[in-house]
C-alpha positions as CSV (number, residue, x, y, z in Angstrom):
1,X,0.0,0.0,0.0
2,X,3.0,2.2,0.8
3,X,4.3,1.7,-2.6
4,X,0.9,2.7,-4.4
5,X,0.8,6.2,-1.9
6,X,4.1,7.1,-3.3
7,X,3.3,6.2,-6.5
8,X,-0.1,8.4,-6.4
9,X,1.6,11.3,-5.0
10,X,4.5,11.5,-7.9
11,X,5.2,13.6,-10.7
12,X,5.7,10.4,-12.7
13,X,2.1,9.5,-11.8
14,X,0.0,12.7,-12.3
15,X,2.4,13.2,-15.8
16,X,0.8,9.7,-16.7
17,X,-2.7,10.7,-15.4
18,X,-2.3,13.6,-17.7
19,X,-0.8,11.9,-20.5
20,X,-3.9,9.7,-20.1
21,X,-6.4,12.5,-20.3
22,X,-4.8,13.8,-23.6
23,X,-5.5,10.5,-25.0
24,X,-8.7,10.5,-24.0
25,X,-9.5,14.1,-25.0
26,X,-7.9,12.6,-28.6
27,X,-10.3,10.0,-29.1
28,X,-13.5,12.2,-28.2
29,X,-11.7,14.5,-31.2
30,X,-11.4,11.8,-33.9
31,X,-14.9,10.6,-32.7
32,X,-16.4,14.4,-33.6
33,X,-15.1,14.3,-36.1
34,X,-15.9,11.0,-37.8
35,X,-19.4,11.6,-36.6
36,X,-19.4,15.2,-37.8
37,X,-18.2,13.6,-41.1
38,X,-15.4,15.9,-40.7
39,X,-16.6,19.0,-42.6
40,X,-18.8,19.7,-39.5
41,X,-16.7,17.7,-36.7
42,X,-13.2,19.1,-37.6
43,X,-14.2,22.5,-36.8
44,X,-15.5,21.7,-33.6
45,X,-12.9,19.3,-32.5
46,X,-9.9,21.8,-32.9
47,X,-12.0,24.3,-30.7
48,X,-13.7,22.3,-28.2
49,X,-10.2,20.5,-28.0
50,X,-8.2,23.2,-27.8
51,X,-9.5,24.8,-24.9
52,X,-10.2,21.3,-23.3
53,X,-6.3,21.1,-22.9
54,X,-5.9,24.6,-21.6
55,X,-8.4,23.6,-19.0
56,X,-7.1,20.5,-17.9
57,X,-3.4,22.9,-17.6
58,X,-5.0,24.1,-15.1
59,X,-6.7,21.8,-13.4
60,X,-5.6,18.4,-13.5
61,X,-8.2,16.8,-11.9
62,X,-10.4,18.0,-15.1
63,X,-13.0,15.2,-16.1
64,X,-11.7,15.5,-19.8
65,X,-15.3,13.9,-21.3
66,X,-17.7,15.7,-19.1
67,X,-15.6,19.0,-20.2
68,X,-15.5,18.6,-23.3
69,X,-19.2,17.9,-24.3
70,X,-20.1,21.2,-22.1
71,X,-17.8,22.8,-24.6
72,X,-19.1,21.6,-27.4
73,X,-22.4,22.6,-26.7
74,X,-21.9,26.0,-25.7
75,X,-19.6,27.0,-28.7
76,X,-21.5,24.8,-31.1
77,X,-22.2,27.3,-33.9
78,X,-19.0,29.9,-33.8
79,X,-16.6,28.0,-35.5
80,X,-18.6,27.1,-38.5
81,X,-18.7,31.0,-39.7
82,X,-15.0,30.7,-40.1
83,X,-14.7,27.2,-41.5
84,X,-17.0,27.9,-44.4
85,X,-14.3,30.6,-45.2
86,X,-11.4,28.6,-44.7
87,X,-12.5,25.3,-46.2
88,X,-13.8,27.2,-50.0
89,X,-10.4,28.9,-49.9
90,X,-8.3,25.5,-49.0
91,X,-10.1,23.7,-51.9
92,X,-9.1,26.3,-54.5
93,X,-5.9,26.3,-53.6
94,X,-5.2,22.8,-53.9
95,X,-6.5,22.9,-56.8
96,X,-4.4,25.9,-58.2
97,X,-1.5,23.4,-56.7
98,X,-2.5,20.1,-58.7
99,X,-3.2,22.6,-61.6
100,X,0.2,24.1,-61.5
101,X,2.4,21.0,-60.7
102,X,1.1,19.4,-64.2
103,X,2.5,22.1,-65.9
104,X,6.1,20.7,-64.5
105,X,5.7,17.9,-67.3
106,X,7.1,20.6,-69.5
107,X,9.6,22.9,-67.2
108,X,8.5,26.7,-67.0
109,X,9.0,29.1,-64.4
110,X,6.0,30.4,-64.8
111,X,4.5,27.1,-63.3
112,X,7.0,26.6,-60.9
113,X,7.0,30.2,-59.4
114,X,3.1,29.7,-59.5
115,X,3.4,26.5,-57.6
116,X,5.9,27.4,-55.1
117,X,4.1,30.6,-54.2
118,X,0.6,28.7,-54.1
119,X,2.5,26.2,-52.0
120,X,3.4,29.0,-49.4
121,X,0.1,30.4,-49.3
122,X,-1.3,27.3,-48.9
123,X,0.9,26.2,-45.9
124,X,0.0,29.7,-44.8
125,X,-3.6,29.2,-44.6
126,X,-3.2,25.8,-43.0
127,X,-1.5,28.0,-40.0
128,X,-4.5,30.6,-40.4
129,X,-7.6,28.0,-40.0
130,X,-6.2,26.8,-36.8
131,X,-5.5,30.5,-35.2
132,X,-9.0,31.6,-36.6
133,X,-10.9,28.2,-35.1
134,X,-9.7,29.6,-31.6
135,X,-10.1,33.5,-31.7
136,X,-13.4,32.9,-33.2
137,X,-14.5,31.5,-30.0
138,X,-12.3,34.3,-28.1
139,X,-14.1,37.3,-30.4
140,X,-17.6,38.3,-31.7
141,X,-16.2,39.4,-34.9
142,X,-16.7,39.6,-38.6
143,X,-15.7,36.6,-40.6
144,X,-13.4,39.4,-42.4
145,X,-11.8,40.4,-39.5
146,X,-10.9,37.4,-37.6
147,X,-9.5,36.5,-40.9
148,X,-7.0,39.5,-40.9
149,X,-6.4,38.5,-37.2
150,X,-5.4,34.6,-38.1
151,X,-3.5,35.3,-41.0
152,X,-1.2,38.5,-38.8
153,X,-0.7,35.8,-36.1
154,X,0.4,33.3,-38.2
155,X,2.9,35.6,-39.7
156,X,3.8,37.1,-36.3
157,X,4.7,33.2,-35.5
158,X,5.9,31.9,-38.7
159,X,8.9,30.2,-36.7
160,X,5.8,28.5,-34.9
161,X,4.2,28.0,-37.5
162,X,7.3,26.2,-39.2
163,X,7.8,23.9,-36.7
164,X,3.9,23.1,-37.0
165,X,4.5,22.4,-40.7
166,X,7.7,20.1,-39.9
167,X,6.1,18.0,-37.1
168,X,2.6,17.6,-39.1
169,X,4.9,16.8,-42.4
170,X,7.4,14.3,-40.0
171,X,3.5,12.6,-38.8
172,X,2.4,12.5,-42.4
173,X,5.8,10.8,-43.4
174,X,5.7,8.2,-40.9
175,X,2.3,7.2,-41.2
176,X,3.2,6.6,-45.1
177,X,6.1,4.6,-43.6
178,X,4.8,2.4,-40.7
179,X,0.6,3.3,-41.3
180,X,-0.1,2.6,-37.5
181,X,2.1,4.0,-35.8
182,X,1.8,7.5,-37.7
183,X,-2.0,6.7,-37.4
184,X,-1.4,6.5,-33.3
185,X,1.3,9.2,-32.9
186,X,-0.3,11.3,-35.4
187,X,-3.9,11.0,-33.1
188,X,-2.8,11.5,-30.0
189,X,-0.4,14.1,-30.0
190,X,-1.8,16.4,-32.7
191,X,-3.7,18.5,-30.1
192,X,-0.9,18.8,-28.1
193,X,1.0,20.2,-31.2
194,X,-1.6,22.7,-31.9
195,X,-2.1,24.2,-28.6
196,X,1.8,23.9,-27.3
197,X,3.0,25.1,-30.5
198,X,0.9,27.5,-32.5
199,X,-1.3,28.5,-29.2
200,X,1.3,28.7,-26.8
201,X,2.1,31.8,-28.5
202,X,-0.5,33.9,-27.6
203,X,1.5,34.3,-24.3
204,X,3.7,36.8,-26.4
205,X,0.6,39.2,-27.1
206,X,-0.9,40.3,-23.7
207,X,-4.4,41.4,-24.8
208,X,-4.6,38.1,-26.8
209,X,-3.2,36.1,-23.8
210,X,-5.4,38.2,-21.5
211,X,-8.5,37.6,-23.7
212,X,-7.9,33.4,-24.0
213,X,-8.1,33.5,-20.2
214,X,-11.1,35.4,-19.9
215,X,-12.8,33.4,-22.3
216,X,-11.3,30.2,-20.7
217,X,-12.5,31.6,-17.3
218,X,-16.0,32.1,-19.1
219,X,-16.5,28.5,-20.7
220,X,-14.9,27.1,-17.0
221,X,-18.3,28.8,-15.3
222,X,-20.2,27.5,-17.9
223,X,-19.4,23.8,-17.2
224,X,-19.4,24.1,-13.5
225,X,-22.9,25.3,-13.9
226,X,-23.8,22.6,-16.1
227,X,-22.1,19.5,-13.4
């Protein structure tokens, strides 16, 4: 019994409680968003998930499930305004990108100047969608406005944002490699990518940083009011 005490009341254990929860949290993602038939479920899965885990930073003993449906529900219809920007924009883009990569059959730099700058926008607007599914939450703003806002911050944290890209292409790569372990990796730890890596930024703007709190704050009241 001694052994178990000391075992409860370790950093290794509550790191491993918490590793757990992040799992957990995961799954209720992926299952959003398969039910959601993603167009509808990715949206809310970044943003429900996102502030999930800046909850349970907080609180460790956070019930990850109970949490994250309360979320859900109360920021059901807020991230779909930006989304229906987002995705239109992401779909012409790709295909300006398959568009301009056929015309490397026959080298020009008009199609590979065309391509590479596609390519950066497109990366660039990857960055942008996730920034905007969180501030979108944060602000009552126009869709045109919390556009501006994602795409500055994704410039203001392009090394961020570059190490996003790498770890996302390094998941993508490995799951073409070894299919279930870039499948497992890739699902558990892409929340954790996207809020420790693009969203632990915001602690460098203090009205942003100041706002996430007070919305964080907000959506905590919420769920303790609906226990």
């Amino acid at each position: 019994m001694q052994f178990f005490e000391k075992y409860i009341n370790s950093k290794f254990y509550a790191y491993t409680e918490y590793l757990f929860k992040i799992i957990w949290l995961s799954v209720l993602m992926f299952l959003t968003m398969i039910l959601g038939l993603f167009v509808v479920g990715f949206p809310l899965a970044i943003s429900a998930g996102v502030f999930t885990i800046a909850a349970l930073k907080e609180n460790k003993d956070l019930s990850v499930g109970s949490y994250y449906f309360q979320i859900l529900k109360n920021i059901f219809k807020k991230p779909f305004k930006i989304w229906f920007f987002f995705l239109p924009l992401l779909m012409v883009l790709t295909f300006n990108l398959v568009f301009f990569q056929k015309g490397f059959e026959d080298f020009s730099w008009f199609y590979f100047i065309s391509y590479m700058l596609t390519f950066l926008v497109f990366l660039i607007t990857i960055i942008a969608l996730f920034h905007a599914l969180v501030i979108t939450v944060i602000y009552d703003e126009k869709v045109i406005t919390l556009v501006k806002y994602s795409y500055l911050l994704s410039v203001a944290f392009i090394v961020r944002g570059i190490i996003f890209i790498l770890i996302a292409m390094g998941i993508v790569f490995l799951a073409i490699w070894i299919p279930i372990l870039g499948f497992v990796l890739g699902g558990f730890s892409f929340i954790i990518v996207v809020y420790y890596v693009l969203i632990g930024g915001y602690v460098r703007v203090p009205a942003l940083n100041e706002d996430f709190k007070e919305k964080l704050e907000e959506l905590n009241l919420f769920y303790r009011r609906g226990e």
